[in-house]
C-alpha positions in Angstrom: 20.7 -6.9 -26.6 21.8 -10.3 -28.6 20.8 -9.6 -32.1 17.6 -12.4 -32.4 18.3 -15.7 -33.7 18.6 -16.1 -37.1 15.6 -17.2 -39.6 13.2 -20.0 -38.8 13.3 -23.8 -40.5 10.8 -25.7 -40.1 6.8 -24.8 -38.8 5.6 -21.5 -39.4 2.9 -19.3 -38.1 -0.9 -18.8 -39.3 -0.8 -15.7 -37.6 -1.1 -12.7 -39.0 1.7 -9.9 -38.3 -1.2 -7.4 -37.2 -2.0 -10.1 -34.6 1.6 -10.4 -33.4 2.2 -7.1 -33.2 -0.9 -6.5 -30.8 0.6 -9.4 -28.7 3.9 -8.3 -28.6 2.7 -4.9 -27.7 0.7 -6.1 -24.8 3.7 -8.4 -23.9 6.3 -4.8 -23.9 3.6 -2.8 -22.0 3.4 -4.5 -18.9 7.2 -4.5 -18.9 6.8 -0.5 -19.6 4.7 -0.3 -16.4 6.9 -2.1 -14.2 10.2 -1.3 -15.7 9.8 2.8 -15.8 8.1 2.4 -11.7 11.6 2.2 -10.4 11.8 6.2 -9.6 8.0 5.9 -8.1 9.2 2.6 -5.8 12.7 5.1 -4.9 10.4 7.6 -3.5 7.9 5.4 -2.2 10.4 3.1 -0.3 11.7 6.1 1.4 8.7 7.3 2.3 6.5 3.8 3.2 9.8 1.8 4.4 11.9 4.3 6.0 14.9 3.9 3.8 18.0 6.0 3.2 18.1 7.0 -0.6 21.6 5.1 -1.1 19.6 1.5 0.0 16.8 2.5 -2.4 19.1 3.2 -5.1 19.9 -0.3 -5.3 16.7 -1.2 -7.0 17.8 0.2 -10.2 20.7 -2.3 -9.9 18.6 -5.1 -9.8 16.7 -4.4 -12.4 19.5 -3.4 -14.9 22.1 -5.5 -14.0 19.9 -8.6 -14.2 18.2 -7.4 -17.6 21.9 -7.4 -19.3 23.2 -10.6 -17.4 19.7 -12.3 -18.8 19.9 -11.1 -21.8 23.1 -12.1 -22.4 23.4 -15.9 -21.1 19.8 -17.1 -21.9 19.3 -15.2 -25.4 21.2 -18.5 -27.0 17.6 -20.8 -25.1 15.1 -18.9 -26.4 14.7 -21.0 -29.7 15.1 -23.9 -27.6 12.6 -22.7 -25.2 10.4 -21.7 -27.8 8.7 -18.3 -28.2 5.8 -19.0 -26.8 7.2 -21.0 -23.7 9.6 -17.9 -23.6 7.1 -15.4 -23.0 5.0 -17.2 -20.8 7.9 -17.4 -18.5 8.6 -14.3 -18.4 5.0 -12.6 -17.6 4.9 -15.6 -14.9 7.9 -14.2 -13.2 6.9 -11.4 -13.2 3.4 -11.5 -11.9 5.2 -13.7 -9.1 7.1 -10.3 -8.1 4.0 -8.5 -8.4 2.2 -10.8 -5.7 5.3 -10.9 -3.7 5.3 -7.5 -3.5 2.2 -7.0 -2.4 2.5 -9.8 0.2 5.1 -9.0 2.0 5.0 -5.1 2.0 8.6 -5.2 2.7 11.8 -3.2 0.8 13.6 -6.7 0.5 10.6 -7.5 -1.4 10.5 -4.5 -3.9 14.9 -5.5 -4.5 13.1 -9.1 -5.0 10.5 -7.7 -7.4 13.1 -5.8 -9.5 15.5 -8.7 -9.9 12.1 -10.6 -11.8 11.3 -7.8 -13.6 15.1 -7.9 -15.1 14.8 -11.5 -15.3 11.9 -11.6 -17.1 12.5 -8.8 -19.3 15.5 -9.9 -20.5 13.6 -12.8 -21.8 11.1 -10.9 -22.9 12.7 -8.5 -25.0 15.2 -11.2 -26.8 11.7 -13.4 -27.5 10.1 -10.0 -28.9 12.9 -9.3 -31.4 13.3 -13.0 -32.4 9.6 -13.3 -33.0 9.6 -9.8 -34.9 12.4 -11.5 -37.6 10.0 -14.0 -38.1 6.9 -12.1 -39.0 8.9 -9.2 -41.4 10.5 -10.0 -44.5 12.8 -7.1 -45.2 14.3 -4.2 -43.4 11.2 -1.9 -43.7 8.9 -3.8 -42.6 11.2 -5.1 -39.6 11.5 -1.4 -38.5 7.6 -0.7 -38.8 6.9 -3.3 -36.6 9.7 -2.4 -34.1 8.6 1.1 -33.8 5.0 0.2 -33.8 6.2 -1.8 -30.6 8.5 1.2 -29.2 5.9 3.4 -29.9 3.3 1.6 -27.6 6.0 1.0 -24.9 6.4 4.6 -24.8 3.1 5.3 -24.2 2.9 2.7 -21.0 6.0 4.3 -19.6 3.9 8.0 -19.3 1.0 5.5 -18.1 3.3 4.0 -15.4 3.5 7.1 -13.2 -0.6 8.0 -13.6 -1.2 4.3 -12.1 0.7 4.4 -9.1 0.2 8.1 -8.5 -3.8 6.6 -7.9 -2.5 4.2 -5.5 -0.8 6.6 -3.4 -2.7 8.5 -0.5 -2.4 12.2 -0.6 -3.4 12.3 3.2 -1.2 8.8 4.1 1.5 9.5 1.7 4.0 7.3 4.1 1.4 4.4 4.1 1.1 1.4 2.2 -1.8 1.3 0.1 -0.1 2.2 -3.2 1.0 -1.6 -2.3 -2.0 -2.8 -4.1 -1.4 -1.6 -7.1 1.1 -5.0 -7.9 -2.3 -7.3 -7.8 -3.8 -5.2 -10.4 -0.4 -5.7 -12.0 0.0 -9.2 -11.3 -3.6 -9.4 -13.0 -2.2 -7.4 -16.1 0.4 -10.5 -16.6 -2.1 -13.6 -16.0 -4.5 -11.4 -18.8 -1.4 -10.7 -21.3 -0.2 -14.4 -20.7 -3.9 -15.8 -21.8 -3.6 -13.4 -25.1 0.3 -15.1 -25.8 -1.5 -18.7 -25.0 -3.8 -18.1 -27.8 -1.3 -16.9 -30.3 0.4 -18.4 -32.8 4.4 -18.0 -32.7 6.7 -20.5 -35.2 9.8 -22.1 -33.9 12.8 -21.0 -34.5 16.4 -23.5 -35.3 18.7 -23.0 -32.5 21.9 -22.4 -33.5 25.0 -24.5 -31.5 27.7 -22.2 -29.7 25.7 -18.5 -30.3 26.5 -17.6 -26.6 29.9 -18.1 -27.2 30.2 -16.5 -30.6 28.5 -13.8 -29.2 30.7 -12.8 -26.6 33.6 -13.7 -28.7 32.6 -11.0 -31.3 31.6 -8.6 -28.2 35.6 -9.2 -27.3 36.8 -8.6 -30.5 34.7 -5.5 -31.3 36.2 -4.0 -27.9 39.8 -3.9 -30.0 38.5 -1.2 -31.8 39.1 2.4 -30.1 35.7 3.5 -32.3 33.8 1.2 -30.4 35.4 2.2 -27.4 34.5 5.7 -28.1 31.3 4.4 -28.9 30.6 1.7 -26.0 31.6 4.9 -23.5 29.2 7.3 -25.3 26.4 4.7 -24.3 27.5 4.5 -20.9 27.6 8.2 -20.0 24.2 8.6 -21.7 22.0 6.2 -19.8 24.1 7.1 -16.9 22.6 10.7 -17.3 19.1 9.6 -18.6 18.4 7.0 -15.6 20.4 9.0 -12.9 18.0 12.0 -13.9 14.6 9.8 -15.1 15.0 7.6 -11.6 15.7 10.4 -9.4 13.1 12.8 -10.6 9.7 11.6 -8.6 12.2 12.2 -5.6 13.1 15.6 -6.8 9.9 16.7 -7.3 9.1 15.4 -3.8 12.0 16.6 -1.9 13.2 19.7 -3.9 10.1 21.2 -5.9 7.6 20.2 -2.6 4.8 18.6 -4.9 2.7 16.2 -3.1 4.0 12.5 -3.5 1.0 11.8 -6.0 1.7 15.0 -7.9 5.6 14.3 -7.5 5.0 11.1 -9.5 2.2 12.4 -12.1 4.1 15.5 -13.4 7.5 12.9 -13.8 5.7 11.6 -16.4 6.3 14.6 -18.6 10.3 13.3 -18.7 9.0 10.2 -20.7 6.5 12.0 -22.9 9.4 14.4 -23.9 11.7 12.1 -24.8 9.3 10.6 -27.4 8.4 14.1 -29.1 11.8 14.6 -29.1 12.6 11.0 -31.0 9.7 12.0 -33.3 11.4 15.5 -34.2 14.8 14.2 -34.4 14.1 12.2 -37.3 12.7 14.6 -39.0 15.8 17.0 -38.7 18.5 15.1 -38.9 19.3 14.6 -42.4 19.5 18.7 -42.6 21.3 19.0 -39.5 23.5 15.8 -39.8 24.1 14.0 -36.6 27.0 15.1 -35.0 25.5 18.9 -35.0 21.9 17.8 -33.9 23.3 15.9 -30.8 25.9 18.5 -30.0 23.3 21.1 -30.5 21.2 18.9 -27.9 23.7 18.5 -25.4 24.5 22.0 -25.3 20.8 22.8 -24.3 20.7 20.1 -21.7 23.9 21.8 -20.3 22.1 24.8 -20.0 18.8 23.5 -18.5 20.8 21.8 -15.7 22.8 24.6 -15.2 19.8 26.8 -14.8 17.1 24.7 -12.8 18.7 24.8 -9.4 19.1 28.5 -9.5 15.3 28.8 -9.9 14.4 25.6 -7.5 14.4 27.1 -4.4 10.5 26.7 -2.8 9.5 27.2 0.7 5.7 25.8 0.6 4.2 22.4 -0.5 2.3 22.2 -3.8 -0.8 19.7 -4.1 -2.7 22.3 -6.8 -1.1 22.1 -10.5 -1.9 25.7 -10.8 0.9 26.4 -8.3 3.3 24.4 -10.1 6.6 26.1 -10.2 8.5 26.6 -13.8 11.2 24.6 -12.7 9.1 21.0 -12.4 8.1 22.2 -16.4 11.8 22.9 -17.4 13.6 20.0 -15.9 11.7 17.1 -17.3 12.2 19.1 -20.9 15.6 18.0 -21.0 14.3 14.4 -22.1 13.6 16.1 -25.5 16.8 17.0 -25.9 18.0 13.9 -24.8 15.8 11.9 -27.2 18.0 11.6 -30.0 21.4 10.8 -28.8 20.8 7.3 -28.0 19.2 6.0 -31.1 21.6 8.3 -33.3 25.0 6.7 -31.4 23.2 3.2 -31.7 23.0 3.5 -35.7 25.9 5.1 -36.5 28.2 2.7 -34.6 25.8 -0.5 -36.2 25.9 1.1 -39.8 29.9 1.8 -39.1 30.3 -2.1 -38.5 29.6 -5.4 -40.9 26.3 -6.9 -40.2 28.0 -10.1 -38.7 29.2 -8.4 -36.3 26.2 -6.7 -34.8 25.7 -9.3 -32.8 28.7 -8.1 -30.9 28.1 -4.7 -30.8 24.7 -5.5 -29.4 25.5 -7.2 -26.4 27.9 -4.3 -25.5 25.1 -2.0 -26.1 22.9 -4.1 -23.5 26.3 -4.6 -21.5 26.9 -0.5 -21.3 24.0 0.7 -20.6 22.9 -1.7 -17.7 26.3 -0.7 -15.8 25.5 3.2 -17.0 21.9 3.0 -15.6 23.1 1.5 -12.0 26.2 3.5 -11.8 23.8 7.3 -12.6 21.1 5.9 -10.0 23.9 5.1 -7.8 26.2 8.9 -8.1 22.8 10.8 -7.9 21.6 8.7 -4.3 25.2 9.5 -3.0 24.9 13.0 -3.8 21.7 13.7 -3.4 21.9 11.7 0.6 24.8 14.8 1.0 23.3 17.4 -0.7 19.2 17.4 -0.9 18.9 19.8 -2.9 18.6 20.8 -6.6 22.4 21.4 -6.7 22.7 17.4 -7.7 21.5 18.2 -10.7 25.3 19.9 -10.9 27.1 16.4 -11.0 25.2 15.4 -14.7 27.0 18.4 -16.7 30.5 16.4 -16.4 29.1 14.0 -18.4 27.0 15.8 -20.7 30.6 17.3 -21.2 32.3 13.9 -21.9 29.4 13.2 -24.4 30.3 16.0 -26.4 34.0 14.9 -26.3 32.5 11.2 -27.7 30.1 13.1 -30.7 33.2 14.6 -32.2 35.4 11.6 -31.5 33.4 9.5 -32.9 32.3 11.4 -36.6 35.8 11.5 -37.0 36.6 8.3 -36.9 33.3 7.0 -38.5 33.1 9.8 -41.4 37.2 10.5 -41.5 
């Protein structure tokens, strides 16, 4: 993402930072519902719209590809904009999907959805950061108030799947009801805009040519074969973690024979792994160091992945979680292990570079990962359209492999 625009001249807020951190929180939770619904739409749209799993794969596309193209070529308007304005746009786009989406009832509606949720996130998230500058005033308190606002996001994300696993019909799984559940959203955004209208946000100076300079430093960083190393590292890893987190409601479905509802429900144990696992990571790291936690992690991944298709096979449908099988417990556990790669790669390549150049290494990190996300979804719908079984799971372990290659790689280079 484009670091936030530098420090405000001019008016500044009455508002206290408590109260701005409840509004941006509210602001990052409806985008944690909507964003993290992409696996449940997947399954959903081949079920309700008839769908071949390649076509429904796109939908991660447009949502990743427009976040990191919006991100990137409006981050320099925001200050213009104002942060208010900002945000207000964005919820409005995205409650616009919402309705549309519950309109039409159509898959060319859901691909239209997506592309406003990217649009409007990428907004959203460059607002968020810029207005989080203005209410810290060092280093500390800027990352209590970021994680504060992780935190909460995290929690939507495991509330995402519980919300539209009510909408969906057990006994009309292939129906349309679960539908509805974008006018309660599109209700969620009209009620989180009235909260942003009665906040308080201070302008921020707009600074001439940050677009360019920003992808000018993103070019020059690129030079550098530890960014490479790096940018490469991020690639593989949300190609892994979206090509696993967007396929898994299907899984569950098509694989483990849970009940659509149940398919989506128990996918939510991906998300809440991959926050304990954040939570321990920092709290071992330092005595591990990083290159032997993540290569410690990605060596348990391996083995999960390698082990979970031997013990998928199932012959009966589930609707009871007693009769849950051990596989749908182990295979969303790899998101604990998965946790702390990307925030350990993120700080040791923006601690490795001058702080005027983070900017840079930012946008590459948005950059990356949107074409990671897209290109994971994309090799997991191919494979899994030619082989619908657990087997796909197979095609992540290459990566997971290159991963390791990148850890070592990169401590070298960084630490000598």
């Amino acid at each position: 993402m484009a670091n936030p625009p530098p420090a405000a001249t001019g008016l500044r807020s009455t508002m206290s930072a408590t109260h701005a951190t409840l509004v941006l929180a509210l602001c990052y939770a409806v985008y944690a519902i909507l964003l993290n619904s992409v696996g449940t739409v997947i399954l959903q749209s081949i079920t309700s719209f008839h769908v071949e799993k390649l076509t429904a794969s796109t939908l991660e596309a447009f949502k990743d590809l427009t976040i990191a193209i919006t991100s990137f070529t409006l981050a320099a308007q925001v200050p213009r904009m104002g942060l208010k304005l900002t945000m207000l746009l964005s919820l409005a786009i995205a409650g616009a999907g919402c309705v549309l989406a519950a309109v039409a009832q159509q898959f060319w509606a859901m691909r239209a959805l997506f592309f406003c949720i990217g649009l409007g996130f990428g907004l959203m998230k460059v607002a968020v950061y810029a207005a989080i500058g203005q209410f810290t005033g060092s280093a500390s308190g800027h990352a209590r108030m970021l994680g504060i606002v992780e935190s909460l996001f995290m929690v939507a994300v495991v509330a995402s799947a519980w919300i539209f696993a009510a909408f969906i019909d057990p006994a009309r799984p292939a129906g349309l009801d679960w539908l509805h559940v974008y006018w309660w959203l599109a209700g969620a955004c009209g009620l989180v805009m009235l909260v942003v209208l009665s906040a308080d946000f201070p302008r921020i100076a707009a600074v001439s040519g940050a677009a360019a300079a920003s992808f000018a430093g993103m070019l020059a960083l690129l030079a550098h074969r530890a960014i490479q190393i790096f940018t490469l590292g991020v690639f593989l890893y949300v190609f892994i973690e979206q090509g696993l987190g967007t396929w898994l409601p299907s899984i569950n479905h098509l694989v483990l024979k849970l009940d659509e509802a149940m398919a989506v429900q128990a996918a939510s144990a991906f998300a809440l792994a991959i926050a304990a696992g954040r939570m321990v990571a920092g709290l071992v790291v330092e005595r591990m160091g990083w290159r032997a936690l993540l290569l410690t992690c990605l060596g348990v991944m391996a083995i999960i992945l390698a082990v979970v298709p031997v013990i998928a096979s199932q012959s009966h449908a589930i609707s009871r979680w007693a009769d849950l099988p051990f596989a749908a417990y182990l295979l969303p556990a790899i998101g604990f292990f998965m946790a702390p790669l990307y925030p350990t790669l993120n700080s040791v390549a923006l601690n490795a570079v001058p702080k005027e150049r983070q900017a840079g290494l930012i946008g590459l990190i948005v950059v990356f990962s949107a074409l990671g996300g897209t290109a994971g979804s994309r090799m997991v719908a191919q494979l899994f359209s030619a082989m619908p079984d657990a087997r796909v799971l197979y095609s992540l372990l290459l990566p997971i492999g290159l991963i390791a290659l990148v850890v070592v790689a990169l401590g070298r280079r960084v630490e000598g």
